[in-house]
N, C-alpha and C positions, 0 to 999 in steps of 0.2 A: 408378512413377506412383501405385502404391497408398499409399505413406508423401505423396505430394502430396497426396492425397486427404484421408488424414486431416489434416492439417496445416490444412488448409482448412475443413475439419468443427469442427476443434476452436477455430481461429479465431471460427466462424458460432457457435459455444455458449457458449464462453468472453463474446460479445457481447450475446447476445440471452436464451441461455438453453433449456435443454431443454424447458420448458415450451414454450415459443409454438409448436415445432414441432406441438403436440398441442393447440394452444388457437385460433390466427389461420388458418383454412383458406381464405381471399379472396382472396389475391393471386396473382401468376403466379409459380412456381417457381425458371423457368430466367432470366425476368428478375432476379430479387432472387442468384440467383447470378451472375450475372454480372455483376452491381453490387459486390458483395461479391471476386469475383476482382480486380475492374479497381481497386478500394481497394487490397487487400491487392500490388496489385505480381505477381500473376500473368498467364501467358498465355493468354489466355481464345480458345477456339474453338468451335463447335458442338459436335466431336468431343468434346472436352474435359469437356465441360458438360452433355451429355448421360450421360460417365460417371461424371461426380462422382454426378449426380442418383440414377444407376441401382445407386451402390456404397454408396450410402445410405438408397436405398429411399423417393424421395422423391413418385414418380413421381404417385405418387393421394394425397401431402398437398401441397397446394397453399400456400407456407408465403409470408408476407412475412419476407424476413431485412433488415431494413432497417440497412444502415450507422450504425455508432454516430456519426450526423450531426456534431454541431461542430467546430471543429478543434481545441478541447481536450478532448476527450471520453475521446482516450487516456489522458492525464495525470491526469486525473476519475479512471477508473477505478481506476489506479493506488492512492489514496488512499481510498475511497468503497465505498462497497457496493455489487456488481455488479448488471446489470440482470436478472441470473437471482435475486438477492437481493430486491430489487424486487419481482419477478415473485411471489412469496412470498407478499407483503402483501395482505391481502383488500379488496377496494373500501369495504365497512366501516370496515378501520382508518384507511386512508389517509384517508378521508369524517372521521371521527371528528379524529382528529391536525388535520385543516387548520382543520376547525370549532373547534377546542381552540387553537388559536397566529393568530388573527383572518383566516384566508381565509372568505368570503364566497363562496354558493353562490348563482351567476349562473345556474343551469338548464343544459339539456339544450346541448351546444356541437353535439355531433353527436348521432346517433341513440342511441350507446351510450354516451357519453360526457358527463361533468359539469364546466360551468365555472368556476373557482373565481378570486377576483380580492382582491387585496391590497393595502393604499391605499399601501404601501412597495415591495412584492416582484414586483408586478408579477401575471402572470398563470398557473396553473396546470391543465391538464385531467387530468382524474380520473377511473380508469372508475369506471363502473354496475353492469356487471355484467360478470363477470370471464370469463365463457366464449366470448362475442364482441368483448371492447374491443382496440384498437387498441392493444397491449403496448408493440411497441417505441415506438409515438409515443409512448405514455402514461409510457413507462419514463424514455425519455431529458429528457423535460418535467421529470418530477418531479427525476430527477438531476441536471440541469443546476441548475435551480431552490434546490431543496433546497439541493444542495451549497454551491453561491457565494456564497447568502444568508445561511448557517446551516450553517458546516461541524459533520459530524458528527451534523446533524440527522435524516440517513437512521438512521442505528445507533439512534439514541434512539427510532424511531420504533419498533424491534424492542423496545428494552429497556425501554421508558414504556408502549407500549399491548398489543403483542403477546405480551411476555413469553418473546419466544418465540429463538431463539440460531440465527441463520440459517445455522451450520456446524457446529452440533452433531447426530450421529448417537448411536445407541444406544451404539455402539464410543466414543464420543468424548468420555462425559460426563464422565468425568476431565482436559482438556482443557482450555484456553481457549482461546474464539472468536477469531477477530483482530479489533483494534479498532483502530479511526478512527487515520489516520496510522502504523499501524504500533507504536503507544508502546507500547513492552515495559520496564521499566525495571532496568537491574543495578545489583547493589550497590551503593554504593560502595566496599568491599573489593577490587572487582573493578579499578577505578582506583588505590588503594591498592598493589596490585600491582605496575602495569604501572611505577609511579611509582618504585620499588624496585628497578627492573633497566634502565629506562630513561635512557642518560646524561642530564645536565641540560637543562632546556630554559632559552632564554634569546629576551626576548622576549615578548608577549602571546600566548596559547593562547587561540582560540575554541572554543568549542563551540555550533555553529547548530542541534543539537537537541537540549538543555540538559534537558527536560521542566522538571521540580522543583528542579535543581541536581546531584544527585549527582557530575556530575564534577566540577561548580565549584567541592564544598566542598573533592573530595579534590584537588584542585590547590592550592586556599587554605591548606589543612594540609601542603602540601609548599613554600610560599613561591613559588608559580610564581601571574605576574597572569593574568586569567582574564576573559573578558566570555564571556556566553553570550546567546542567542538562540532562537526559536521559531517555529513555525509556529501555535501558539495560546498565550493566557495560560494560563502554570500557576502563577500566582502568587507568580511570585520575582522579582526584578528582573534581568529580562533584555528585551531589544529582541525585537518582534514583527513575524517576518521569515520567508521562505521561505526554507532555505538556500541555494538557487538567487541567489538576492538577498545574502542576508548575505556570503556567504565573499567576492566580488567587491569587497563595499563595505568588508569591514574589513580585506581583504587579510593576515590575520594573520601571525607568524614560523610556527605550529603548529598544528594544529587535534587536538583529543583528542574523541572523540563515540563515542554510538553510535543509529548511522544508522538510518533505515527501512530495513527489509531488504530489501522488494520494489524500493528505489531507490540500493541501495547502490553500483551501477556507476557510476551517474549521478553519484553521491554525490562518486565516487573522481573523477571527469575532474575538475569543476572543484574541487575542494579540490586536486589537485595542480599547477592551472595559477597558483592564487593563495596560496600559500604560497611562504615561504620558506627553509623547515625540516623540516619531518615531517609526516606524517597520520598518524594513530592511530588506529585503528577500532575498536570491539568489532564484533565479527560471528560468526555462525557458520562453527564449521572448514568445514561444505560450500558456503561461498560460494568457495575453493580448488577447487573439484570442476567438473568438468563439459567436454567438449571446447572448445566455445565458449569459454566464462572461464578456461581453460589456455591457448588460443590469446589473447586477450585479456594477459593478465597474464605472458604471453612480453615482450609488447611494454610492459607497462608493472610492470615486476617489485616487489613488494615486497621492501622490505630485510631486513623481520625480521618472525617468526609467534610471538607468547609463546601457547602454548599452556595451558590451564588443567587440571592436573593432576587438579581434581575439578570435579563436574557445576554449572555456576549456573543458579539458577531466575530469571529473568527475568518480576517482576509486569506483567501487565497495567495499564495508567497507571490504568483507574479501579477497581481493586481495590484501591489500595495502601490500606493502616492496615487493611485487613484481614489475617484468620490466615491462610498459605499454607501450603501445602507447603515441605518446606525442601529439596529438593533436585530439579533438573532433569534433566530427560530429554536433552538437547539439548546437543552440544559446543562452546563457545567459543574464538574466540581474540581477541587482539590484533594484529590485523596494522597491520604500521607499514612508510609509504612515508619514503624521506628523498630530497632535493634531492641531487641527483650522483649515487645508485646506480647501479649496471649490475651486470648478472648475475644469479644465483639466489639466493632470499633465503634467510637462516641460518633455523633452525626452533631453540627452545629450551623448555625449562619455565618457568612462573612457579614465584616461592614458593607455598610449601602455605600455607592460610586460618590465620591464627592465630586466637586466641579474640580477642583484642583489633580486628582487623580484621574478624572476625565480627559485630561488635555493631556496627559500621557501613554 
């Protein structure tokens, strides 16, 4: 019961955030958990409810844990900075950012709370003052808002006015934050590779999250056709597209990518339902790991793992043309599904970097 417990805890923080618990003390407790059970797909009972309360010590803070309301709110999250991220943000800068990008300060909406209104965007509330406002409402407003209108606008609001890296710790400053979408960018060498040991492809290769090109070019330099796509413009010619959307609509023979990591599963079901050939992944070896995704990938087994003999550093999308570090912390592979496998997939090395695929 106690692994339920926490499970549910972590749920209620992963959503709202450590803070509010120490900041929203007005609402009822055992109601906002039991909102929160009956979302999540648990058995909610007095008993129940009253031990979660009591194994968390919640009894004398009186917390609103309000459900990440919309019905895309999960998917939001996914992509977007969380509402404990959010929560970060001083009433100041948020005030400052919406005065700065043409929201308009309509006065007081609630008692603690400021209204702000946009002749495009619609409407935003914003707290006052940060020790009494209304978090989660205010949170999920602004994420919702923010996000759909102006993806990516949450992060910039950290990186324009705050200055401040909402998952950097003292331990972490060596580090990069995670950014909007996931975009980490490899090589191209790192496609270079896979292109060398991979029999021919035959056929159009998509790639639906393309960023800058780099897979596009090393497939171009291999004579294999290539369309790519996105989730924002990065200024290459490629169609501007959720791959959720793209892969379905261009149903390609192969797809070569490398995917948002937090939606890589996701990534895998439909690229293998609309191909007719391969999926190629870059990923991390520990996307392989884990009971769940071992149970998972029983049933849906990759054919082949090129693993990458040495470390790649993977730039963050908006660092790139700057100086990095030249070598990663983090282990790579290429995992590739093919149309007819069955069984356990072979495991192999890539080639070692030459200096020539170096400089690509």
């Amino acid at each position: 019961m106690r692994s339920e417990f926490a499970k549910m805890a972590r749920d209620i923080r992963i959503a709202h955030g450590d803070r509010l618990l120490d900041t929203a003390r007005k609402m009822d407790t055992k109601a906002a958990v039991i909102s929160r059970m009956e979302h999540g797909g648990y058995e909610v009972s007095d008993k129940i409810v009253e031990r979660f309360i009591a194994a968390y010590g919640l009894e004398n803070n009186a917390v609103k844990i309000r459900d990440a309301a919309s019905e895309h709110n999960d998917e939001v999250r996914k992509n977007y900075p969380t509402l404990q991220e959010l929560m970060i943000l001083t009433p100041a800068a948020i005030q400052q950012y919406l005065a700065a990008n043409g929201w308009q300060n309509q006065g007081f909406d609630s008692k603690h709370s400021l209204r702000y209104e946009h002749p495009e965007k619609g409407m935003i509330i914003a707290p006052a003052d940060h020790t009494v406002a209304d978090y989660p409402r205010i949170s999920l407003e602004l994420l919702r808002l923010l996000s759909v209108h102006n993806k990516g606008t949450c992060r910039q609001i950290y990186q324009d006015i705050l200055k401040h890296d909402p998952e950097s710790t003292s331990s972490q400053k060596a580090s990069y934050s995670r950014v909007a979408h996931d975009w980490y960018v490899e090589p191209e060498h790192a496609t270079d590779r896979l292109l060398a040991v991979e029999k021919p492809f035959s056929g159009a290769v998509l790639d639906p999250c393309c960023g800058q090109g780099n897979v596009l070019r090393a497939c171009d330099r291999a004579g294999i056709e290539t369309v790519g796509s996105d989730i924002v413009d990065r200024g290459i010619d490629a169609h501007i597209e959720d791959f959720r959307a793209a892969i379905p609509a261009f149903k390609p023979a192969s797809i070569i990518s490398n995917p948002p990591f937090n939606q890589a599963e996701t990534f895998v079901k439909i690229a293998i339902d609309h191909t007719q050939d391969r999926v190629c992944l870059f990923l991390r070896a520990a996307f392989l790991e884990g009971i769940k995704r071992s149970a998972w990938l029983r049933e849906t087994p990759p054919a082949r793992v090129w693993h990458f003999p040495d470390r790649i550093s993977c730039v963050p999308g908006h660092l790139l043309g700057q100086k990095q570090k030249h070598n990663g912390t983090t282990a790579y592979a290429w995992v590739v599904w093919e149309r007819g496998h069955c069984g356990p997939y072979a495991g192999y090395w890539l080639p070692e970097k030459t200096k020539e695929r170096s400089a690509s």
